[in-house]
N, C-alpha and C positions, 0 to 999 in steps of 0.2 A: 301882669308884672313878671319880668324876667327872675327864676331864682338863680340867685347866685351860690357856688358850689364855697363852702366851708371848710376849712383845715379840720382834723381831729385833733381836740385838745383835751384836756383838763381842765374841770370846774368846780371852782369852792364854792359853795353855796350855804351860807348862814356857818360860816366857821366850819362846816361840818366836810370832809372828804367822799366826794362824789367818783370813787376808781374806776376812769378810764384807762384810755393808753399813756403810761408812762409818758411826764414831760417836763421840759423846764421851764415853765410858763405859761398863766391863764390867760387869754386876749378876754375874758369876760369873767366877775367874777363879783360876789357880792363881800362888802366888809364896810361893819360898823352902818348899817344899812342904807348905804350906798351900792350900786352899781358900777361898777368901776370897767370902761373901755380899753384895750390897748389894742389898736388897728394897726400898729406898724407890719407884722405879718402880711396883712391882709393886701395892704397900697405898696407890698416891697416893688411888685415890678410897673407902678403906675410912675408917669412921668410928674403927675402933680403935686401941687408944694404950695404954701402956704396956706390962709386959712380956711379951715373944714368945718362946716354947718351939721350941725348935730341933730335928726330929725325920731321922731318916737314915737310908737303908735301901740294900741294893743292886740293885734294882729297883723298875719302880714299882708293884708289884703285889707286893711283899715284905712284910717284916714293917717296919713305923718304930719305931725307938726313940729316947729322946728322948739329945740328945748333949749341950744346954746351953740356956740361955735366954741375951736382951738386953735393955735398955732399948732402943737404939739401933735401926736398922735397916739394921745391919751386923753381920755376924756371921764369925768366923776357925774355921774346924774344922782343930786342931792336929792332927788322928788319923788324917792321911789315909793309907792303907797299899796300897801297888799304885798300879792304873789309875785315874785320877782318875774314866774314863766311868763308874766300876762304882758311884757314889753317887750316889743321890736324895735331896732336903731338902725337907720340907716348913716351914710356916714356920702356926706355931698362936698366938690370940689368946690372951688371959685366960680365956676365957670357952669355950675349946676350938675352936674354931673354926677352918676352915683357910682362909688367907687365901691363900696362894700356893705352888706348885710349882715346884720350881729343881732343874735338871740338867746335864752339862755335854752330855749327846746332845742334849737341847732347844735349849741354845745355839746351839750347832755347826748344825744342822738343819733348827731352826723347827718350828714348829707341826705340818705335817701330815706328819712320820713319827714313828712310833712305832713304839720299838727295846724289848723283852722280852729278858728275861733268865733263866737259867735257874732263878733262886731265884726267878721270883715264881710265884705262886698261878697254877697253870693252869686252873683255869676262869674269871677274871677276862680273863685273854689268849683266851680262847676267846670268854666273852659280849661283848668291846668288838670282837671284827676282825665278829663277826656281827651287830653294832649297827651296825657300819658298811654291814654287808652291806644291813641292811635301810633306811638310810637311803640308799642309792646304787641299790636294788634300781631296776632298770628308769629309770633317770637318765640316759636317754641324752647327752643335752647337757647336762651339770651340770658347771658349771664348777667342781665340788671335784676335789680329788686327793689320793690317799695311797699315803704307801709304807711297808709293815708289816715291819718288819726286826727279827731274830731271832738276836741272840747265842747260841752256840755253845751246845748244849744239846737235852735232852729236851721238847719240848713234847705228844706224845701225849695226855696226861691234859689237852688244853685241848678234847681232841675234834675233831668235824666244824670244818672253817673254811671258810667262803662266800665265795668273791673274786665281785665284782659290777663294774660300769664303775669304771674309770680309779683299782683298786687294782694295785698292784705287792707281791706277795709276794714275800717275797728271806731266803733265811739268808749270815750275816756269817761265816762259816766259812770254812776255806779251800776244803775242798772240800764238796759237797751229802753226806756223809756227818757231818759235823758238827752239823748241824742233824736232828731226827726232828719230821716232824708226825703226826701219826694219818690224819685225813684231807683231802680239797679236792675242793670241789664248784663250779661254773659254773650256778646256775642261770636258765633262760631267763625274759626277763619276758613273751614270747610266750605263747601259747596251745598248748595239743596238743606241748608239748615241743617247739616252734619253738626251734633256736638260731640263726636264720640274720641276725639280728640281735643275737648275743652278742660284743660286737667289747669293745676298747680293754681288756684286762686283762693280767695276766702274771706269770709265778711262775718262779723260778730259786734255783741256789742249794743247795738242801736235797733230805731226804729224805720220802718216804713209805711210814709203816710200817702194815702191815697183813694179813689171809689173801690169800693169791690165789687168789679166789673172784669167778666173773660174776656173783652175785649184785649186782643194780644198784645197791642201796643202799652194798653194801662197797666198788664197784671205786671209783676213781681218773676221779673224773668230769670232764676239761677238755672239757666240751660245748660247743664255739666254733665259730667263725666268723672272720671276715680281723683282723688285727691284737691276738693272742692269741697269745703266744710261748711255749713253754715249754723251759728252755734250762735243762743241768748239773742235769736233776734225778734222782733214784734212784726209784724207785720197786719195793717187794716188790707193790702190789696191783693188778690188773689196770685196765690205762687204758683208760678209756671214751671215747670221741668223739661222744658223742650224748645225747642226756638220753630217753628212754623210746623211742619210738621216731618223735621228731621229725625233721625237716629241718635238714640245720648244713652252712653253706658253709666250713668250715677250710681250711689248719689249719696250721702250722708248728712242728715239732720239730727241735732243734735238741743234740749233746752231752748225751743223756740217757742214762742206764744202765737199760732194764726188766727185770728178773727175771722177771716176769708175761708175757702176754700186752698187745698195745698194738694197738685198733684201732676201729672203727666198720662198720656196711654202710649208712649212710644218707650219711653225708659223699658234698657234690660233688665233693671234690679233698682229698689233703694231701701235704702235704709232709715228708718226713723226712732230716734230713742228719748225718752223722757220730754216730753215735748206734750202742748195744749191745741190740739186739732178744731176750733170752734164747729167750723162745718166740713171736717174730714176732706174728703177728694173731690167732695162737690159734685159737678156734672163732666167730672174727666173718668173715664172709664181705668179699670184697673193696667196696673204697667202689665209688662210682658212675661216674665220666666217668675221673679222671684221680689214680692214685698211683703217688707218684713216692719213693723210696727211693736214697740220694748217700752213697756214704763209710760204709755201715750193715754191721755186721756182727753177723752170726747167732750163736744157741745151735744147738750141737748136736742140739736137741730139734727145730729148725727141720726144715719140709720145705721142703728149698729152689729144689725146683721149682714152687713156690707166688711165686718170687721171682725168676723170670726174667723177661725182654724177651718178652711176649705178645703186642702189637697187632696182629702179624701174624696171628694167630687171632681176632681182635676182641675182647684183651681190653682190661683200660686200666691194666697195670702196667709203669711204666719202673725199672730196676735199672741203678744209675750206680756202678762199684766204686768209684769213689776222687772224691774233690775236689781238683781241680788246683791250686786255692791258695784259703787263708783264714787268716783271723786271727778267734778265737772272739770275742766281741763283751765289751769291760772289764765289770769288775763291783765293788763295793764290799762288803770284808773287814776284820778285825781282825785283825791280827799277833801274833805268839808273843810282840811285848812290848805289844800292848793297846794300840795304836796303830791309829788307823783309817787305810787304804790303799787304791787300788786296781790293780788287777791288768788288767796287758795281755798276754793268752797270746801266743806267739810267732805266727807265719808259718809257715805249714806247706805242703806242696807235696806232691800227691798223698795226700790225708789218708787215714785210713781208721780208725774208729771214735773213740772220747771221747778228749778230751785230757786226764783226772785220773787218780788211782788211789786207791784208799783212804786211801794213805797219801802223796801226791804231787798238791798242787792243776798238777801241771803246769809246760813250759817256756812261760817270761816272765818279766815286771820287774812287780814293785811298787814302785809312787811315794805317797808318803804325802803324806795328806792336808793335814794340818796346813803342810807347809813347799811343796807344791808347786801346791796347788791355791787357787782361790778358788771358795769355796760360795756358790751363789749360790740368796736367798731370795723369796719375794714383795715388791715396792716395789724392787728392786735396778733401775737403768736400765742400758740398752744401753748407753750412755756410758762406763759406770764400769766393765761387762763386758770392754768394749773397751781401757781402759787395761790391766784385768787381763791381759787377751792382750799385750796387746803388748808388757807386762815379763816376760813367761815364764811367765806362771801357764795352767794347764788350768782348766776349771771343768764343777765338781760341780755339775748341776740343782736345785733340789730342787722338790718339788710343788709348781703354780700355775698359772696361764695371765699371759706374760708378752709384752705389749705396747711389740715394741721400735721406738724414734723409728729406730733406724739399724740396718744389718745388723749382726748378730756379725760381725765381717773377721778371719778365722784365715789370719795371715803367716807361721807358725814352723813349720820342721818339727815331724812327732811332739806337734804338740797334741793334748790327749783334752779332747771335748767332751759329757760323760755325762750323761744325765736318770736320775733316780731317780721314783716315783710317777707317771707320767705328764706330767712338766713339757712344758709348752705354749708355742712360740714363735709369734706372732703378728706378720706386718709393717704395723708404727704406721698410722695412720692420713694421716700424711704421708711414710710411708715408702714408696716407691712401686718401691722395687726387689727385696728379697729378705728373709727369717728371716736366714741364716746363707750366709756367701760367704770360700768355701775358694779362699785365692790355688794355684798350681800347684808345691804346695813336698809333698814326702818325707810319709808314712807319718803323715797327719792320721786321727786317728779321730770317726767322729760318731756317736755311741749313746746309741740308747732317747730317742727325743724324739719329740715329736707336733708338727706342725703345722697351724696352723689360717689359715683366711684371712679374715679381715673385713674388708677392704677392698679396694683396686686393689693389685696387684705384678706384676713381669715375672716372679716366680716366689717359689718358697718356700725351694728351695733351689739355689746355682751354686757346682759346684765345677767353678775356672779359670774364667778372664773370657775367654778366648777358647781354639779348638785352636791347638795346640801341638806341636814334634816332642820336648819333652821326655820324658823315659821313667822311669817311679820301680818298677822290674822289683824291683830287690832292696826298695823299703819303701812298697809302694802305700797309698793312702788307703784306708778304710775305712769304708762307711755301715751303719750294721748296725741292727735293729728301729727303722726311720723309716718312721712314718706322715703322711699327708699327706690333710686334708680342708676343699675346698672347697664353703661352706655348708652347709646344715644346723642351724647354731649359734643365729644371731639373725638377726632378720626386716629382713633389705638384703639390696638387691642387693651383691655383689660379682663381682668377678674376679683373675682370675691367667693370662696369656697361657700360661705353662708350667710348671706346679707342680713340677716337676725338672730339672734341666740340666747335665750332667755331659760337662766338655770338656777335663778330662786325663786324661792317658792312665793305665792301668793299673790303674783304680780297679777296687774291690771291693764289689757292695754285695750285701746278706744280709737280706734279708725287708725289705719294704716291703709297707705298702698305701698307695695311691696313689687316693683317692676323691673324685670329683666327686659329692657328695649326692647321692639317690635319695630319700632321705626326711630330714624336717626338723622342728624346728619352723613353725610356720605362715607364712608368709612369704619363708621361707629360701631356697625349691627352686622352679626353673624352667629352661626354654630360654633366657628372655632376665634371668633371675634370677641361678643362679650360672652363672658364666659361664668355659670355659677352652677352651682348642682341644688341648691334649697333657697327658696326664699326665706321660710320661718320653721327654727328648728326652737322646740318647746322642752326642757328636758326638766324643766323644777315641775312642783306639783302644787293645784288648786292653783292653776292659771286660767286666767278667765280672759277672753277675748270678744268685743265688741269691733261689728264693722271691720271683717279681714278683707282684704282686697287683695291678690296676693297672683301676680302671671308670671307667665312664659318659662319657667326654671326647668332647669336639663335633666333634675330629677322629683323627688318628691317633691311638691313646691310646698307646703306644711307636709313637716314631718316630728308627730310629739311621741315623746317618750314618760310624758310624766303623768302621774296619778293625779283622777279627778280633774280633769281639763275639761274648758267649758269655751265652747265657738256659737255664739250669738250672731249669726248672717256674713256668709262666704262666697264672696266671689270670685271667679278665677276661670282663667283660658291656659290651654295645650298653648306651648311652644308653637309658632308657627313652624319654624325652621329644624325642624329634626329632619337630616337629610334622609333617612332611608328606616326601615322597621332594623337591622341591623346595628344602627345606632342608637336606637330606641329601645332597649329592653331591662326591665329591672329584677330581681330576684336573680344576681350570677347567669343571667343571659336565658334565665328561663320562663319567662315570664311578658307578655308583651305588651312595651310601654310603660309608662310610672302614675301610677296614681297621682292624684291632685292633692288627694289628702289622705294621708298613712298616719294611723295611730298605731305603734308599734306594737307585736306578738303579745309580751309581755307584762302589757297596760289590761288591768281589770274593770278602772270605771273613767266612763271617758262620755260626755254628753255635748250633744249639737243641734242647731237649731238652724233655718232658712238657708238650704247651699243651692246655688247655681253655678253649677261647673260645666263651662262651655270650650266645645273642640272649634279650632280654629287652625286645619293643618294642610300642609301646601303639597305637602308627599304623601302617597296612599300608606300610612300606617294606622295600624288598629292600636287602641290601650284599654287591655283586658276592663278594666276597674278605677272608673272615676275614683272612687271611694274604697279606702280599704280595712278593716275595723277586725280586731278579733271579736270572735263569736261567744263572749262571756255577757254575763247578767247584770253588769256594770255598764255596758254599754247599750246607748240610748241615740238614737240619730233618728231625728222629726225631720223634714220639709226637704227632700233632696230632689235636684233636677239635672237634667244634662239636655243641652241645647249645642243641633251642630251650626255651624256658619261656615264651614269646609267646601260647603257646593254638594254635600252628595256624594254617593259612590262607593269606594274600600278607604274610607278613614272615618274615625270616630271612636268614641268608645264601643265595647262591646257591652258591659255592663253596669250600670250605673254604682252596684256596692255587692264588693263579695259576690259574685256571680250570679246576685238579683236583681231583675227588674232588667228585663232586653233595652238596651240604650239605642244609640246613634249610628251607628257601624253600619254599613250599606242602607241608609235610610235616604233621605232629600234633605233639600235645605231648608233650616228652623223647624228643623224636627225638633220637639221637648219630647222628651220621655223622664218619669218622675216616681217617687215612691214618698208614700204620706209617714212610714216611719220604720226603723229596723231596731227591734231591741236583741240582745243577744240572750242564746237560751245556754249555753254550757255555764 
């Protein structure tokens, strides 16, 4: 079935104020518990006229039966029983014809999610998510976006489902056993099963049912690379991190329960954090440079000296028992009374494995939707965002790329500021400061948003306007799956002095990629094209960082300044494009090259765990020092590696930290050179 595309509007639901965009008129809306139609909007440019058959089903891929006709193009369905979300209307001519589709998920939503049900037809939910697949297949810059969301229910029989760019897969359950899919596949638009350009996708939520079998076709294929999450998911079938036996820079796992086996041997890196391994990595050998394993705990069936601290033997496995503190990242469910809500799991301290249980989505608060949120759609301005904050409302994303004249300014404690489908915040064109700017206030959360830059800003995102000795111990902010990319998009120049900047204290943040282009559409990507100097500058203190992903920046690409700073698994690539060592030099021109990660002179205790910082440089320059750390007793730096992919020759680094540990610099290619740990002695 063809979907047909929705106006944004406004919807009353149970008396109660659902704030979308600004409007003078609901086409769908509930009162005195009736459903009440008004389709004139909708047939304004149809030539048909007189009477319309009323058809209603409870999904959109169900069965429709007819409820009544009109002359008018108003219509009351007196028979509403339960959830109001749980009906679809279609609206048919004289002549059979279907002139329009009316829903209250539509309303609420807009256009680009699409929410299945468990009555409807599953091969129809199966052929529209792989319609979509193939319509996004290889789309790296395409400015669509979807988010496919999955009422509580069997979907199996929809078969194979293809998440391709900048879909977000999600089950609306309480917890990922609520939802079943059959299967999910990431395929590469690369050649030779390349995923190393399979970024911007992500699935949570639900479950995957299936044999646990390595046969390639059956396993559980998230064949990815940086900005590719998969969080809260169940899986019986063996999870594959590779598509055939390509290249894939991953990965980040996050709160997922495997039964199966979970792994790759071609991955450069991943990450895995609080999460239930049944049988660990199974019969796939270890990835490549750098895995890193937080808060994970084992089956039985595990060998678990497969899962110790090795670098000391040169291997590249870090095993982290516990997470010192996190908060799982919100997510968007339907309630026991059919009410759409979302869920912030609590704060946890020294975490160690999933925070759900079959029968328990977990400790935290649900805030519904409807009375506490404002949803925000394509055409919504940053203006009207901003009122919505500032009278107490959170706001729900929803898919688009959204061009704001002013920053989001989040003033309130305990605001949640959530993307669903990949929603895109962009700083205007006369905006010349920031996407989104967190004042220094209690236990803000910022989740699942992508940022893009097309034009000048001091950054993309700041939270706090300056350091601070305030301290938010008991309710720290929260950045969690924020992506962040500078060019690539459309063919300008831009820039962004510091695409992150985080200067209160106590913050949280949980998988980021952090990318200055590398490849683009045509015009996009340059030395003096996209333009930044820091991906991630850190300046508060007792920052803690999970999952940094963080390339190509002109200078430091992390650069902290704060006390007590804590990087749980980093990964990161040299600039391609630095034209010449000349261009390239840090410390006042004495110095050659920029570190990948600088904790500033002045920082006393500063601790770090599984980095893989790989050179990747097209002109013969040398960079003195992957790593550059003062040499005090406060600092603690475990599992560090440098890997070239240069080709060889006079480029690389020279020394992996502080002028320890002989690196890359006149070596070969996939040369690793590694250091198991550096504490500092002054």
């Amino acid at each position: 079935m063809k979907r047909n595309k929705l106006p944004e509007i406004i919807l009353l639901v149970c008396c109660s104020l659902l704030t979308c965009m600004p409007a003078s008129a609901s086409d769908i809306e509930v009162r005195n518990g009736n459903i009440i139609l008004d389709f004139s909007t909708k047939i304004a440019s149809q030539t048909s006229a007189g009477k319309y058959t009323i058809k209603r089903s409870t999904g959109r891929f169900s069965e429709y039966q007819t409820i009544g006709s009109t002359s008018s193009t108003t219509f009351t369905d007196k028979k509403v029983k339960g959830n109001p979300h749980d009906y679809y209307y279609q609206i048919i001519d004289k002549e059979g014809k279907l002139l329009a589709s009316m829903a209250m998920d539509t309303e609420v939503f807009g256009d680009y999610v699409y929410i299945y049900s468990d009555t409807d037809r599953k091969e129809d939910v199966g052929n529209e998510i792989n319609a979509i697949h193939e319509q996004m297949f290889g789309k790296e810059f395409s400015p669509n976006r979807y988010a496919l969301l999955f009422k509580a229910g069997d979907y199996k029989e929809a078969g194979l489902l293809k998440v391709p760019f900048y879909v977000h897969l999600a089950g609306l359950g309480k917890t990922p056993f609520d939802v079943e899919v059959s299967n999910i596949h990431t395929p590469p638009h690369l050649s030779n099963g390349n995923g190393t350009c399979t970024f911007w996708r992500s699935a949570e939520n639900l479950s995957v049912i299936g044999p646990d079998t390595y046969d390639e076709e059956e396993t559980f294929k998230w064949a990815v690379s940086q900005a590719a999450p998969i969080r809260r998911i169940y899986s019986q079938r063996v999870v594959r991190n590779q598509w055939e036996n390509g290249w894939v820079s991953g990965g980040f796992t996050a709160d997922c329960y495997f039964d199966a086996a979970a792994g790759s041997k071609n991955q450069q890196q991943w990450y895995t954090r609080n999460s239930f391994l049944n049988k660990g990595r199974g019969k796939f050998e270890e990835i490549k440079y750098n895995y890193c394993f937080q808060g994970v705990e084992l089956g039985t069936e595990v060998d678990t000296k497969t899962y110790q601290n090795n670098w000391d033997k040169g291997g590249n496995v870090t095993f982290i028992p516990t997470t010192p503190i996190i908060r799982e990242k919100p997510f968007l469910f339907i309630g026991d009374d059919g009410r759409y809500k979302v869920f912030r799991p609590a704060l946890k301290h020294e975490h160690k494995g999933i925070s759900y249980s079959r029968t328990d989505m977990g400790e935290g608060e649900s805030l519904d939707l409807q009375n506490e949120f404002y949803v925000v759609k394509p055409g919504a301005s940053a203006e009207y965002m901003n009122k919505q904050l500032a009278a107490g409302k959170h706001l729900l994303i929803t898919p688009g790329m959204y061009e704001l004249s002013e920053p989001l300014h989040v003033t309130r404690p305990n605001t949640i500021i959530l993307g669903i489908g990949w929603a895109t915040l962009i700083p205007g064109e006369k905006n010349s400061d920031t996407a989104i700017l967190v004042e220094d206030v209690d236990g803000v959360t910022i989740a699942s948003l992508m940022f893009d830059a097309h034009y000048t800003s001091n950054t993309l995102i700041q939270v706090g306007t300056e350091k601070t000795a305030q301290r938010h111990i008991q309710n720290p902010i929260l950045l969690t799956d924020l992506f962040f990319r500078i060019g690539g998009f459309r063919p300008a120049k831009v820039h962004v002095d510091r695409a992150v900047e985080l200067n209160s204290n106590d913050v949280i943040g949980d998988h980021f990629w952090i990318w200055r282009a590398d490849h683009g559409v045509r015009g996009s990507v340059g030395w003096e094209i996209n333009t930044t100097r820091n991906g991630l500058v850190v300046n508060g203190d007792h920052v803690t960082i999970y999952g940094l992903f963080n390339e190509h920046f002109q200078e430091y690409q992390t650069y902290w300044t704060g006390e007590h700073g804590r990087t749980y698994f980093y990964q990161c690539e040299t600039p391609y494009d630095a034209p010449s060592q000349e261009y390239y030099m840090s410390e006042n021109g004495t110095r050659a090259g920029y570190a990948a990660y600088k904790v500033a002179d002045n920082v006393n205790t500063h601790e770090a765990f599984a980095f893989g910082i790989y050179d990747v440089l097209h002109n013969e320059i040398m960079i003195e020092n992957s790593i550059e750390v003062p040499d005090k007793t406060g600092i603690r730096m475990y599992h560090m590696c440098n890997n070239t992919l240069s080709g060889g020759g006079a480029k690389g680094f020279n020394y992996i930290l502080n002028g320890i540990g002989k690196s890359t610099y006149k070596t070969h290619h996939d040369y690793r050179a590694y250091i198991d740990e550096f504490i500092g002695k002054r």
